[in-house]
Rosetta silent file (secondary structure, phi, psi, omega in degrees, C-alpha in Angstrom):
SEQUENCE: XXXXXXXXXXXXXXXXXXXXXXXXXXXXXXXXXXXXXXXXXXXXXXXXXXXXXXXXXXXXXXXXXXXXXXXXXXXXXXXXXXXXXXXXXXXXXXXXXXXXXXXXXXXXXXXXXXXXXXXXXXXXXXXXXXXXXXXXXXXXXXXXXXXXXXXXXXXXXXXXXXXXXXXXXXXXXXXXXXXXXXXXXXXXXXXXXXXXXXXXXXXXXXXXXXXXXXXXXXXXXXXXXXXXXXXXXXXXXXXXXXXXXXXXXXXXXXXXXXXXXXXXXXXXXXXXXXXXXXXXXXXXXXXXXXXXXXXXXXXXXXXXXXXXXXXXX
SCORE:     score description
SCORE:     0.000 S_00000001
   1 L     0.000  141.185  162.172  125.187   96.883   98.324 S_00000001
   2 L   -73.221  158.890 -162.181  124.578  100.074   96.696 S_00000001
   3 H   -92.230  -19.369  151.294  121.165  101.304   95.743 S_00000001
   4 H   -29.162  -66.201 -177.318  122.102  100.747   91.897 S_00000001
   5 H   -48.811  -37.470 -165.219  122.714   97.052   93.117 S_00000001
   6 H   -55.356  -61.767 -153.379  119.744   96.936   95.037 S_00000001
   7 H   -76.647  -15.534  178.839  117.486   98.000   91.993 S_00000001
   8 H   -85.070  -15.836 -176.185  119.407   95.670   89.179 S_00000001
   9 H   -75.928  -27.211  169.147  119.146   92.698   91.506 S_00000001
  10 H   -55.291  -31.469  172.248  115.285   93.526   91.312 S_00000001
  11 H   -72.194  -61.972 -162.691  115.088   93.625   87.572 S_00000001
  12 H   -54.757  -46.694 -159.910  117.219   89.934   87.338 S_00000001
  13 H   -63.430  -40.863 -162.174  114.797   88.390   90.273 S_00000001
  14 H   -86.594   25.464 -153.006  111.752   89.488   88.165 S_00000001
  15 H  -136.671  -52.749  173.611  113.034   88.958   85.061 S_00000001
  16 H   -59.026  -76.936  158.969  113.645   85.199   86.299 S_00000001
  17 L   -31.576  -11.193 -167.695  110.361   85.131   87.982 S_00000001
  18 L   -75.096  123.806 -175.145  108.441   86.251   85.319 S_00000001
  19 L   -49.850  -30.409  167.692  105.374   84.015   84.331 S_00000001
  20 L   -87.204    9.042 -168.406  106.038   84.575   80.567 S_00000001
  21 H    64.620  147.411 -101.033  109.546   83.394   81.017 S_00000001
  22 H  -142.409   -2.253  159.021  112.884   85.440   80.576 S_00000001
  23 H   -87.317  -49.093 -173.948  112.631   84.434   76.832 S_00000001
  24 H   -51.739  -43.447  154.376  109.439   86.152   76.198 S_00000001
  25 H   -32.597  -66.834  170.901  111.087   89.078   78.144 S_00000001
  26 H   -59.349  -26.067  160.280  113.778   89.497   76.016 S_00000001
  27 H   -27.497  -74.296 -164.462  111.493   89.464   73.075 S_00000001
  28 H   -65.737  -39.865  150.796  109.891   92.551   74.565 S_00000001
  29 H   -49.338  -59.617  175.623  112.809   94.099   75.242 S_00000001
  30 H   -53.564  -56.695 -176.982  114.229   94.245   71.444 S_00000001
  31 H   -30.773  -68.481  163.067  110.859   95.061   70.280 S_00000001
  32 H   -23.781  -47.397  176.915  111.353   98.227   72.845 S_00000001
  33 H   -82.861  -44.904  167.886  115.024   99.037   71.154 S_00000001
  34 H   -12.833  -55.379 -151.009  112.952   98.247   67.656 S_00000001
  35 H  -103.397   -7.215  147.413  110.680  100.830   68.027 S_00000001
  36 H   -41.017  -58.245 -165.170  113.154  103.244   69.536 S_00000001
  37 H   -77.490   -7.057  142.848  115.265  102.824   66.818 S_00000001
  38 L   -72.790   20.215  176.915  112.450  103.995   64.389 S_00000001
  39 L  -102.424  146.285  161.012  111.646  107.182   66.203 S_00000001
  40 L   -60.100  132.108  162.057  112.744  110.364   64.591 S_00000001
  41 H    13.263  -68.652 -141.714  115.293  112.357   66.594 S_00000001
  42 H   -79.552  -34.901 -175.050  112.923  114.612   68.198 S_00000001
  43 H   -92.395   -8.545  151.793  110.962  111.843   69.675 S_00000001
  44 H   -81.969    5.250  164.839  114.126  109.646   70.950 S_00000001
  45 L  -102.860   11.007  160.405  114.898  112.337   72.993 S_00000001
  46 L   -94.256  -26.748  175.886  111.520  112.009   74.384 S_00000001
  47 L   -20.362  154.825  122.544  112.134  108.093   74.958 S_00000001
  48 L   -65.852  103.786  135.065  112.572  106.545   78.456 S_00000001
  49 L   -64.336    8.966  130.387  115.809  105.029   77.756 S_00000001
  50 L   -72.352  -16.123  154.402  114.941  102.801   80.399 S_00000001
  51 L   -68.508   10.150  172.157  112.749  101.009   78.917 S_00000001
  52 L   -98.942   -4.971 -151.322  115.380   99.447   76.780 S_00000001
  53 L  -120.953  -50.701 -167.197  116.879   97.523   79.682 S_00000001
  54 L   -99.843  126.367  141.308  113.955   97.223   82.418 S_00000001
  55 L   -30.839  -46.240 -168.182  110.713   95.298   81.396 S_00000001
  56 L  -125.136  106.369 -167.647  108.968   97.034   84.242 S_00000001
  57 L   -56.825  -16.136  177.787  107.907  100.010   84.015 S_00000001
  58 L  -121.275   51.251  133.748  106.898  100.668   87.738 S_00000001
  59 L  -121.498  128.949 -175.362  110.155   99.785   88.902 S_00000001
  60 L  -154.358 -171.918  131.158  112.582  102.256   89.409 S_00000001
  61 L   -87.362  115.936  161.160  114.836  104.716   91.491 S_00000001
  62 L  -105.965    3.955  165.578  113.209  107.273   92.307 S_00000001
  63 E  -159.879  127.708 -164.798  115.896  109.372   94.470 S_00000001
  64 L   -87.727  164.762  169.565  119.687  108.344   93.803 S_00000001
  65 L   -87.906  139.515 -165.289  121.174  109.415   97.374 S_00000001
  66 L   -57.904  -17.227  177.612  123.681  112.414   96.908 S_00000001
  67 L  -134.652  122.990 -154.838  126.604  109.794   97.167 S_00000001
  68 L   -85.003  -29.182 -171.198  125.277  106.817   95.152 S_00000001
  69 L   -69.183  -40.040  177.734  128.253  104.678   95.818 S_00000001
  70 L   -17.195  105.697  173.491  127.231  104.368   99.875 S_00000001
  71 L   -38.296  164.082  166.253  126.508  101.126  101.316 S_00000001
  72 L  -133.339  105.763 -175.299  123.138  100.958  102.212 S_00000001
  73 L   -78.687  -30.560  165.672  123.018   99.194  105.821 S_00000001
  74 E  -146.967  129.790 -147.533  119.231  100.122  106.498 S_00000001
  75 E  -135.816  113.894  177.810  116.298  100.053  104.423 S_00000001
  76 E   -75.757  133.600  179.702  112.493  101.403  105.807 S_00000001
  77 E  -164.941  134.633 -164.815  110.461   99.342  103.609 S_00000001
  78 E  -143.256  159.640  123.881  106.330   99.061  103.299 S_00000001
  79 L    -2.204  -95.659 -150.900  103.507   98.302  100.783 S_00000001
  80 L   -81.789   81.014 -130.539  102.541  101.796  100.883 S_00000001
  81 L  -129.537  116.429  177.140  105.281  104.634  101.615 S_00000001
  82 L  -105.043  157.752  170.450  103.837  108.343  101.956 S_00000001
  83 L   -91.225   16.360  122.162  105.324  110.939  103.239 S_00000001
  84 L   -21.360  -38.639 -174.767  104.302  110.008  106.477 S_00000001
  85 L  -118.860   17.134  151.263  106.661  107.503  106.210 S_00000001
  86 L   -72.650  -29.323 -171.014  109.523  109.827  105.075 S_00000001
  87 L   -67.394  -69.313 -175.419  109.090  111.586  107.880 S_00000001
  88 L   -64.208   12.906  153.493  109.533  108.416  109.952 S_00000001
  89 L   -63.902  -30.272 -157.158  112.323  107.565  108.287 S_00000001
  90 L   -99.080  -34.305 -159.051  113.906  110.780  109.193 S_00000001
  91 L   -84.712  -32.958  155.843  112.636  110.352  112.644 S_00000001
  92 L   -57.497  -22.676 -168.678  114.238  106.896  112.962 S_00000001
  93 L    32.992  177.526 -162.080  117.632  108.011  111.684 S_00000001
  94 L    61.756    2.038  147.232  120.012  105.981  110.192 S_00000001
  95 L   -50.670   78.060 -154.741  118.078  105.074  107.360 S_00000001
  96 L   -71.185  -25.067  171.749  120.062  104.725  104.225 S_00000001
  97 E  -156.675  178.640 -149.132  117.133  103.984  101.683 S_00000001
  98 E  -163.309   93.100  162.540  113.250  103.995  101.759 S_00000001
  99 E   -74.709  128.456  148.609  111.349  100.904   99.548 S_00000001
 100 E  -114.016  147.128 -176.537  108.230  100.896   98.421 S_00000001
 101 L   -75.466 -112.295 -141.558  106.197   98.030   96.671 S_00000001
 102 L   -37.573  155.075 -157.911  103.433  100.508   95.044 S_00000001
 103 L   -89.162  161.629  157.223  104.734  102.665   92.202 S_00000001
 104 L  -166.947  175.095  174.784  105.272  106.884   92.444 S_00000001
 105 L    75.623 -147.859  171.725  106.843  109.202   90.472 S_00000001
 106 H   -69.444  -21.723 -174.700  107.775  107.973   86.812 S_00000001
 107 H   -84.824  -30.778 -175.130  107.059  104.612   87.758 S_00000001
 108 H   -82.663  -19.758  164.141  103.491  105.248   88.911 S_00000001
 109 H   -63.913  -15.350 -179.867  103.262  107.198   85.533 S_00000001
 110 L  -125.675   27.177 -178.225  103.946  104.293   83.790 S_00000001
 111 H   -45.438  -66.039 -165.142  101.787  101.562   85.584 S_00000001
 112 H   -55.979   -7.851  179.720   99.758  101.352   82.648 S_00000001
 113 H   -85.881  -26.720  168.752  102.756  100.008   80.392 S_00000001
 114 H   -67.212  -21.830 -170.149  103.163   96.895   82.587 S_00000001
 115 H   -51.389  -36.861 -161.421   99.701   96.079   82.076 S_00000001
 116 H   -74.319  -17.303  175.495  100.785   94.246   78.792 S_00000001
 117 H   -51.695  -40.728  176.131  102.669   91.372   80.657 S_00000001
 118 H   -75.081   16.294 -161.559   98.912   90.050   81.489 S_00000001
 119 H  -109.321  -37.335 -178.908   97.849   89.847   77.972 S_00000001
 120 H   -86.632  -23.926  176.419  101.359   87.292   77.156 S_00000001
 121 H   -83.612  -40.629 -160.672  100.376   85.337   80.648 S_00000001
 122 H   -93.146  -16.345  155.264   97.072   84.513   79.456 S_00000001
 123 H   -66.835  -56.107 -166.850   97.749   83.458   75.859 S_00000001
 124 L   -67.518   22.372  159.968  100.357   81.004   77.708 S_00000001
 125 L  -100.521   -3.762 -153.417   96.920   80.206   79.279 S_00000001
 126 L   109.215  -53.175  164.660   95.301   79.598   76.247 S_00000001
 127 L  -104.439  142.595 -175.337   93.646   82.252   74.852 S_00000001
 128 L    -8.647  107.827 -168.716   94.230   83.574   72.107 S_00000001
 129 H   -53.395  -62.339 -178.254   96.938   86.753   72.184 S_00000001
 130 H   -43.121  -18.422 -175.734   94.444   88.804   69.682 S_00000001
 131 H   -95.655  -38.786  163.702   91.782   88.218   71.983 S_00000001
 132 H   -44.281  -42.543  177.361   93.664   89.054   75.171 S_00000001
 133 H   -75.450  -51.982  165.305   95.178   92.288   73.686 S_00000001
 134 H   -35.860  -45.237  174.074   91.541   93.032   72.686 S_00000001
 135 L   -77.416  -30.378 -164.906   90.102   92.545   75.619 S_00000001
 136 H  -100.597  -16.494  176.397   92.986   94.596   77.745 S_00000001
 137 H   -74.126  -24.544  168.352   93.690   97.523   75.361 S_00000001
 138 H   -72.423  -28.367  175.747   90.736   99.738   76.489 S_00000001
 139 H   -62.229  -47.572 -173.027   91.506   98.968   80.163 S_00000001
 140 H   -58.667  -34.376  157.526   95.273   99.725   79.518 S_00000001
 141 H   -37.905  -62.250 -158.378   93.692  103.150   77.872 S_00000001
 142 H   -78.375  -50.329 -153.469   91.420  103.764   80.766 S_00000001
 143 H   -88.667  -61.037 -178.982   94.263  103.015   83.283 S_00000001
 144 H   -42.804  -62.630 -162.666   96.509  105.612   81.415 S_00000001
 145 H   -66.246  -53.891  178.484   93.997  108.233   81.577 S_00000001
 146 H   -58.093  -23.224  177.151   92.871  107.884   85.016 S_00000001
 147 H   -64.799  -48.538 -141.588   96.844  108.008   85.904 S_00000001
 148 H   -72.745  -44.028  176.346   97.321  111.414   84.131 S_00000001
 149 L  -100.740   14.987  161.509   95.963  113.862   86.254 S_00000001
 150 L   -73.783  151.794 -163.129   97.411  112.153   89.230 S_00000001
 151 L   -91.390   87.727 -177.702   99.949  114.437   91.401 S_00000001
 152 L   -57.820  -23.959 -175.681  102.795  111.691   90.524 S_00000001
 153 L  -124.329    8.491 -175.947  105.950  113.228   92.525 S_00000001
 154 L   -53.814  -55.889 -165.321  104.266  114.536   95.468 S_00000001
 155 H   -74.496  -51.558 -170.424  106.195  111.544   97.583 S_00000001
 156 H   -57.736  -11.915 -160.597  108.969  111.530   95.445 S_00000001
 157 H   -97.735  -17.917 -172.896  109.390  115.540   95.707 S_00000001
 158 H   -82.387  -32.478  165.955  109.478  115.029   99.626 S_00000001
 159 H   -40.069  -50.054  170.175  112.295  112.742   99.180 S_00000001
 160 H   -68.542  -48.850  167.241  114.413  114.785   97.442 S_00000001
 161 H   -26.025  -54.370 -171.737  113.303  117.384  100.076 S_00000001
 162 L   -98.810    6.775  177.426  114.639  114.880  103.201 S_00000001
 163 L    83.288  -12.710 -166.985  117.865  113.632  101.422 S_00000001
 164 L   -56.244  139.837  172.737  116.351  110.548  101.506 S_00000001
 165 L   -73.666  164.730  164.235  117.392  107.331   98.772 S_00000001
 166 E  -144.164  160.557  172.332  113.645  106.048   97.441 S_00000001
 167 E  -160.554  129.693  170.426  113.191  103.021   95.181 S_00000001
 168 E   -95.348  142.207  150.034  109.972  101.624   94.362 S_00000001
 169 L  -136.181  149.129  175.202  109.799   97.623   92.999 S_00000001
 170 L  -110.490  -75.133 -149.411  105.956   96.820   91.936 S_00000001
 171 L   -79.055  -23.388 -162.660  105.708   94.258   89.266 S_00000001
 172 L   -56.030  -49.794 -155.781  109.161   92.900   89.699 S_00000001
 173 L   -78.120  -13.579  169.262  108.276   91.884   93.285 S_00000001
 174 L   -71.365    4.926 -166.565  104.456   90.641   92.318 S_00000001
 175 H   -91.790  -37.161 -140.138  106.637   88.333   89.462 S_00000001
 176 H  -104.232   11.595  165.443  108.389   86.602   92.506 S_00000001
 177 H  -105.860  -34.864  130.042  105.168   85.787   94.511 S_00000001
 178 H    27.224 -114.363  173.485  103.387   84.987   91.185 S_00000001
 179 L   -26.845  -80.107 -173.409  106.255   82.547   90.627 S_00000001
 180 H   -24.285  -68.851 -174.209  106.593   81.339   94.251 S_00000001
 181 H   -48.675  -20.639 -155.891  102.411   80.551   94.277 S_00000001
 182 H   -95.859  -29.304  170.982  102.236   78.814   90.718 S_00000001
 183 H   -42.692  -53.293 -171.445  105.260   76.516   91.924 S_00000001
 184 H   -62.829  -35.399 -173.740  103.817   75.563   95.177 S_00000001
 185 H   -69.812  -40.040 -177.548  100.653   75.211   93.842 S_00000001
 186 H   -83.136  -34.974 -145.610  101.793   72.615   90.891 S_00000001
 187 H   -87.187  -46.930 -155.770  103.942   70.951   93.436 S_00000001
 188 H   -64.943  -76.205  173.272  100.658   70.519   96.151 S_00000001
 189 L    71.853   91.512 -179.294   98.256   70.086   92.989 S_00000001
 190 L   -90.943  135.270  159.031   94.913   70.682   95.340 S_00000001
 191 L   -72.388  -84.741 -151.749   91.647   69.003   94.099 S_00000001
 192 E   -81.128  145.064  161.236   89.226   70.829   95.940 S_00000001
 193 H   -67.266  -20.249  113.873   89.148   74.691   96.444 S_00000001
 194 H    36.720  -82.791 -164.631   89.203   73.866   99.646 S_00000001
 195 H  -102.356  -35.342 -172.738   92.562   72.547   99.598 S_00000001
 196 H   -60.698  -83.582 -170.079   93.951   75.468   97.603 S_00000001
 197 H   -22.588  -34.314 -165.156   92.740   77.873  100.577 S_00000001
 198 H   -78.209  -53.155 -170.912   94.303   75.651  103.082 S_00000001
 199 H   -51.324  -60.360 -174.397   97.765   75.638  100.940 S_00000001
 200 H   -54.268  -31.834 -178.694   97.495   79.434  101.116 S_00000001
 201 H   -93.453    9.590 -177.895   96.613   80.068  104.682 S_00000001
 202 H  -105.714   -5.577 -173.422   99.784   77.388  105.798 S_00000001
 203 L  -113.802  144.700 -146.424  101.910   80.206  104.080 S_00000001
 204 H   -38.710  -62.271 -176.295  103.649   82.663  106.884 S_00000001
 205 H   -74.487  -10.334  157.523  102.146   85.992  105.682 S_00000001
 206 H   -34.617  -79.430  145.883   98.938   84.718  104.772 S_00000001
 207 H    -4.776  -45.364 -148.252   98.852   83.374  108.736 S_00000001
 208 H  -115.318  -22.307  158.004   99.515   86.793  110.411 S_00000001
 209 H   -35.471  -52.021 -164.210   96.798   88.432  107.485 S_00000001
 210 L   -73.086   -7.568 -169.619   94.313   86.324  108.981 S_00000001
 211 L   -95.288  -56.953 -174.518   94.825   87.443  112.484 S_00000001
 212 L   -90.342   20.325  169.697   93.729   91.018  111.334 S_00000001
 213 L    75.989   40.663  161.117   90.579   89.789  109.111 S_00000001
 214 L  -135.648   21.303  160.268   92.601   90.062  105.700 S_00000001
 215 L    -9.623  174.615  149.675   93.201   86.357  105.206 S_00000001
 216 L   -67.455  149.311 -178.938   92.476   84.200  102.161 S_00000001
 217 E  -151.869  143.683 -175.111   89.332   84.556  101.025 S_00000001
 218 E  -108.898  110.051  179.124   86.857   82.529   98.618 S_00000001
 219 L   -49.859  -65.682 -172.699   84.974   85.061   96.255 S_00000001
 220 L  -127.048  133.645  167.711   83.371   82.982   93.942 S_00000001
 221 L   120.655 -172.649 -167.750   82.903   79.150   93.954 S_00000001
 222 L  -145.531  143.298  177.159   82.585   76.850   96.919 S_00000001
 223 L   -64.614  -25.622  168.142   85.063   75.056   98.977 S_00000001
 224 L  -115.720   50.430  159.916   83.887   71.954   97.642 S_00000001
 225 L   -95.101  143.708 -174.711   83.953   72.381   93.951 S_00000001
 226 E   -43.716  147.840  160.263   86.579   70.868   92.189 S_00000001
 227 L   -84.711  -35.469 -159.866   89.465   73.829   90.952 S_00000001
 228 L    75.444 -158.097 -175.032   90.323   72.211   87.391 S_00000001
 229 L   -52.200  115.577  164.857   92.981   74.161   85.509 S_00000001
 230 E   -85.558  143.573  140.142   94.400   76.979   88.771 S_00000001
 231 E  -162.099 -178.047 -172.823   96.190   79.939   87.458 S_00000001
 232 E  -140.785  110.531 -164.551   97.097   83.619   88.495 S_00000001
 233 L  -114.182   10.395  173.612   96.311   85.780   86.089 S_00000001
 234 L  -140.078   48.122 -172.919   95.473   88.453   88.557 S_00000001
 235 L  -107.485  -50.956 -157.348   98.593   88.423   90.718 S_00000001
 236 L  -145.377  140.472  178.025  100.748   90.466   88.275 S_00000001
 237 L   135.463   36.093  175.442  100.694   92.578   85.624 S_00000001
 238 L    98.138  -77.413  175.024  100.033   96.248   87.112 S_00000001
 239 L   177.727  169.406 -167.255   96.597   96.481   88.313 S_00000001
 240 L   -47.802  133.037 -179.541   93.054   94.643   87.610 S_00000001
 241 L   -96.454 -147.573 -170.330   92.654   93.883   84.040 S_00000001
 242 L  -105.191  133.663  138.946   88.746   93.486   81.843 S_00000001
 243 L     0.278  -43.816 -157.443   86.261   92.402   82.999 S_00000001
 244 L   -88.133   -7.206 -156.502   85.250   90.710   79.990 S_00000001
 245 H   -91.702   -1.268 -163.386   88.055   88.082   80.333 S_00000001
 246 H   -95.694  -19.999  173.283   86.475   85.397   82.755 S_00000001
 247 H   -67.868  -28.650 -156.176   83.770   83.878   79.226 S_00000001
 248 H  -106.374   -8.488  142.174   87.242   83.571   77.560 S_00000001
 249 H   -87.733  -13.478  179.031   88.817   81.664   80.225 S_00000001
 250 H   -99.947    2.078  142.005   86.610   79.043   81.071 S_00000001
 251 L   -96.173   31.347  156.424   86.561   78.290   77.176 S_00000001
 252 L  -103.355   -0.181 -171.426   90.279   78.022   77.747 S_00000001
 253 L    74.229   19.608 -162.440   89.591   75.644   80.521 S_00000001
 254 L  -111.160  135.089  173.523   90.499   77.463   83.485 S_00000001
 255 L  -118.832  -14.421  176.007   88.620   76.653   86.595 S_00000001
 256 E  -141.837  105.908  141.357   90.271   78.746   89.338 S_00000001
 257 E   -59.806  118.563  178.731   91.612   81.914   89.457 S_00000001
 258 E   -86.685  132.546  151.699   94.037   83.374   92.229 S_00000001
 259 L  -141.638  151.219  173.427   94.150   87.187   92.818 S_00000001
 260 L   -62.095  -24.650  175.406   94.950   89.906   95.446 S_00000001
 261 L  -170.406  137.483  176.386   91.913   91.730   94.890 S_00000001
 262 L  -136.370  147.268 -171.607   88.974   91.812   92.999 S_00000001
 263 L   -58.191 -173.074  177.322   86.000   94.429   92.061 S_00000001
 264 H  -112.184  -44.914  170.708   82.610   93.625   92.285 S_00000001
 265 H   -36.266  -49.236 -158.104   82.141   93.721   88.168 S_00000001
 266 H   -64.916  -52.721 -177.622   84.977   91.279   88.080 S_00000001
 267 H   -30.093  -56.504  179.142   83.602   89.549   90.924 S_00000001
 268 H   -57.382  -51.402  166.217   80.160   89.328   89.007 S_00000001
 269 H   -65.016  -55.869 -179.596   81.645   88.161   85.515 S_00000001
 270 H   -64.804  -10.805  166.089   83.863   85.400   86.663 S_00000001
 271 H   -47.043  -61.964 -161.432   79.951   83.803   88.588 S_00000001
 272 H   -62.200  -19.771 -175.921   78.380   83.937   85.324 S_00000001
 273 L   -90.179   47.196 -179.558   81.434   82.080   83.420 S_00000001
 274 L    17.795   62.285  176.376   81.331   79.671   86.850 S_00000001
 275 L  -113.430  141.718 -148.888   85.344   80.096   87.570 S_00000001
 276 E  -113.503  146.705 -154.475   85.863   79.658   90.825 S_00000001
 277 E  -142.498  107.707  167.150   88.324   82.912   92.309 S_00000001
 278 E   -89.932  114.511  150.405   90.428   82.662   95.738 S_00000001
 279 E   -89.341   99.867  167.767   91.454   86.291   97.163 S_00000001
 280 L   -12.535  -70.275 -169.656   94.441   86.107   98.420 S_00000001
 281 L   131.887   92.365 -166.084   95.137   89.201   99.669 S_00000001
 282 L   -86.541  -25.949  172.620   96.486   92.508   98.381 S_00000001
 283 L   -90.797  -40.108 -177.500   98.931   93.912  101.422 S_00000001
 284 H   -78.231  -20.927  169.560   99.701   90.087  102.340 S_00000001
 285 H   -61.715  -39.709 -159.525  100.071   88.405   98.721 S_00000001
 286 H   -82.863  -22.309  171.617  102.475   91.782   98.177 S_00000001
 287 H   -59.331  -30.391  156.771  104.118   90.952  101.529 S_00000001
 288 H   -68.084  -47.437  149.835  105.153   87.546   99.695 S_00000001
 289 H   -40.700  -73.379  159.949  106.382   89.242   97.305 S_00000001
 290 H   -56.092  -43.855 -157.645  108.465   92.028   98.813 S_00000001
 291 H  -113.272   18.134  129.286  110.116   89.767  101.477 S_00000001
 292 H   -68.619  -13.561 -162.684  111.293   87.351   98.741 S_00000001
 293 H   -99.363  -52.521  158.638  113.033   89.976   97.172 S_00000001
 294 H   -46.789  -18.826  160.714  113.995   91.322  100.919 S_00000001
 295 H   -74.143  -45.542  165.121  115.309   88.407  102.215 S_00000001
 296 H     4.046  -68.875 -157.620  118.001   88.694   99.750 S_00000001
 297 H   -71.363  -52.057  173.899  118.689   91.916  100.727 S_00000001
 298 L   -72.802    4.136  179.880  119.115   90.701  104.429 S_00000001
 299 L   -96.358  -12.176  171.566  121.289   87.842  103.263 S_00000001
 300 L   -89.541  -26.043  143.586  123.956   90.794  102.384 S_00000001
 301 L   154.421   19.155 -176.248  123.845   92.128  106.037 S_00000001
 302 L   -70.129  171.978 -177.288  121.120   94.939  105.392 S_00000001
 303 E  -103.196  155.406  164.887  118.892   95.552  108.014 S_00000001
 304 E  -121.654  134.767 -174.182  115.321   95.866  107.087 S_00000001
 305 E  -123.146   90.595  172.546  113.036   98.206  109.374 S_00000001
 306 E   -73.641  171.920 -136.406  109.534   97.154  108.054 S_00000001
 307 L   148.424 -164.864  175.641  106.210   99.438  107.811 S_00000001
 308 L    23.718   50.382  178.341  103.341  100.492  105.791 S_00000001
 309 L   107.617  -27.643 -158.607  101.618   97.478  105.815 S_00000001
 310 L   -66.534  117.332  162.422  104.690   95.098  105.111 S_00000001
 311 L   -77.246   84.430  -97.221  104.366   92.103  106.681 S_00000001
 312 L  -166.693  124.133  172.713  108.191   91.139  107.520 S_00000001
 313 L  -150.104    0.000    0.000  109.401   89.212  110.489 S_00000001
């Protein structure tokens, strides 16, 4: 496979995976050529004209390899990729491309554009899309601004620097653990919270988290309160949404929330609306993620060299 192939089979897995479903997707895509096609000149040549094709904005290429056409036989691939782990890339030889789950570059510039995929998961949760977008457009604000004076191409500039291919996938590959958990989860259908945790810690990376003290973990709630309505509105979508959103799910009926990580505001808000919140795990929930989309990859004969966190066996 080529690293073109690489990155469109990541848009089709997430694009399948996706919690709003691959109709709502397409939706969002014409809207995207819509409002293109109503820019003046001066401002479609400001456009990402990737954004008419990929949904997710913190997925990308971020260094094509000087001959794009290459196979790519071996792929260093982590969580977290620095240029620490450019270096060792370099130092490994033989590396033909360099993955990272977390965003850089144009993609980490555009984090904050993914954000709206939670606002479309949680009206198919129930509440209300005006109230969702309401609640998520000052964070989505907030997130943009705090992006903006980050030094965005630092990793990406080192890349170009070592010859190196780079590709990031973020949301695509949080779509396909998402996906994975709310399947498993409906299939199990746990009473107790309990029972969820146990379903979670029986799954492989979850297991070898737990060995280094980053396990599942129960935030809020008790193992023996009931869950009610589970869902994971804080798997995917970018990064931690408001705050404000845990009164407006539990008059939606939601009793448990799944997430990779959560603040201590958030932490605080979802007590008072009594929703009961399982932490996953932010490098091993992304480690579910990644090495669905990576087994793939190894089902074409690539090699995977794992790192930065990835938990990959």
């Amino acid at each position: 496979m080529t690293i073109r192939q690489i990155y469109n089979l990541a848009l089709k897995m997430g694009i399948e995976a996706d919690l709003r479903g691959k109709a709502d997707v397409k939706k969002y895509l014409a809207h995207q050529k819509e409002k293109y096609q109503k820019l003046p000149p001066d401002k479609k040549k400001e456009f990402d004209k990737e954004r008419l094709t990929n949904p997710y904005s913190d997925t990308r290429i971020l260094n094509e390899p000087k001959n794009p056409q290459k196979p790519i036989k071996r792929i260093l691939a982590g969580i977290d990729i620095d240029v620490a782990e450019l270096l060792l890339a370099k130092e490994l030889g033989k590396i033909d491309l360099v993955f990272s789950h977390h965003p850089h570059g144009q993609a980490l510039a555009g984090l904050d554009d993914v954000m709206q995929l939670q606002t479309e998961v949680l009206a198919k949760y129930g509440i209300p899309i005006n109230v969702a977008e309401g609640l998520l457009k000052p964070i989505i604000s907030e997130v943009a601004r705090l992006l903006s004076p980050a030094n965005h191409n630092r990793v990406v500039n080192a890349a170009k620097l070592l010859n190196l291919g780079f590709i990031c996938v973020h949301t695509a590959c949080d779509n396909l653990v998402a996906n994975f958990l709310d399947q498993k989860i409906k299939k199990s259908q746990p009473e107790y919270v309990g029972d969820l945790l146990k379903i979670l810690k029986g799954i492989p990376e979850y297991k070898e988290a737990i060995k280094i003290g980053a396990g599942p973990q129960l935030f809020v709630g008790d193992e023996d309160n009931r869950c009610g309505r589970i869902v994971l509105t804080e798997i995917t979508g970018g990064t931690e949404g408001s705050a404000k959103i845990y009164e407006k799910m539990a008059q939606a009926g939601i009793g448990t929330i799944i997430g990779m990580h959560m603040s201590e505001e958030h932490k605080k808000e979802a007590e008072a609306a009594h929703i009961n919140v399982v932490v996953a795990g932010h490098m091993s929930s992304d480690s579910v993620g990644v090495n669905l989309f990576l087994n793939q990859l190894e089902k074409q004969g690539i090699k995977i060299v794992p790192c930065g966190g990835l938990i990959h066996k």
